[in-house]
N, C-alpha and C positions, 0 to 999 in steps of 0.2 A: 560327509559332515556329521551324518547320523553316528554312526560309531564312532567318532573325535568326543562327541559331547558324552555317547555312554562311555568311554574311557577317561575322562576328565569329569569325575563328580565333583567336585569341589567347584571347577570352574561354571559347572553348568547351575549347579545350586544356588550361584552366589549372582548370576545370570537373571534366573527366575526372578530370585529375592529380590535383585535391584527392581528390575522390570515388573513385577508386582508392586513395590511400594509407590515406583512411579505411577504406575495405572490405577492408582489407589487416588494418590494425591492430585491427578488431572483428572479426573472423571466424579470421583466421589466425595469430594474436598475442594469442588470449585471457589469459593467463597472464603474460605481458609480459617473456617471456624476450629475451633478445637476444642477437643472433648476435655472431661474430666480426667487427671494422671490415672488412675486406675483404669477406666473405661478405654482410656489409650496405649496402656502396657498389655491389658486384655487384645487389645488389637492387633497390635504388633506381634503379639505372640501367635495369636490366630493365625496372623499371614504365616510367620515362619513356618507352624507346622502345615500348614495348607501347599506352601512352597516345597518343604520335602514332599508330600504327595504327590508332585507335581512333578518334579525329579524322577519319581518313579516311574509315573508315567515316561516320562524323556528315556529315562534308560531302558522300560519295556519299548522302543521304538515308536513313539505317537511323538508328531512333529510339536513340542508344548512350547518350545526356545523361537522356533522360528515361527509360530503365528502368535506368541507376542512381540517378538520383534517387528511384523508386521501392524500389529495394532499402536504399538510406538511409533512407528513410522506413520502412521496413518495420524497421529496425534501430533505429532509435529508438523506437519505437514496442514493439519487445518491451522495451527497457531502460523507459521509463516503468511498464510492465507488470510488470516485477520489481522496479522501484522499490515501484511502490504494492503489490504484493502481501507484499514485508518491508515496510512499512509499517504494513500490515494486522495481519500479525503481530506485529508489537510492541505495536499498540493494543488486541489481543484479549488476555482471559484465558487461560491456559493450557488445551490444552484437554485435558491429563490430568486434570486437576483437576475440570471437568467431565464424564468419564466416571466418574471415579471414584463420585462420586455420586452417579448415578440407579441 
């Protein structure tokens, strides 16, 4: 898989890119504020060149694609987790109400 992704730069590039802006926007952007347009095209462009870097590491053979794909995965995976646990709570009774009465 390792040499699929150094023979496919574009695909691997564009891999990073996504998966950096995602891990940008769940981790560091919880709240969903946003910056001033200047302060946020400086940003973006940040990521991109930091993303090439990152590429390059991938085609010097450092696993970069596959442990953020891990860290995504792992980010998804708490949000399913907080999905179904307000889930959970909406479908239980209250549980003052059950202390109340034993």
């Amino acid at each position: 898989m390792q040499a699929w992704f150094s023979e496919h730069m574009l695909i691997s590039y564009l891999l990073i890119l996504g998966m950096t802006f995602f891990i940008f926007q769940k981790v560091f952007r919880p709240q969903q504020a946003r910056l001033p347009l200047i302060r946020e095209i400086l940003l973006y462009a940040t990521m991109i060149f930091g993303s090439a870097i990152l590429l390059i590491m991938q085609v010097d053979k450092l696993p970069i694609i596959q442990c953020m794909a891990i860290a995504v995965i792992m980010m998804l995976t708490l949000r399913l987790r907080q999905l179904y646990d307000s889930w959970k709570q909406k479908s239980s009774p209250d549980n003052k109400v059950n202390t109340e009465t034993k």
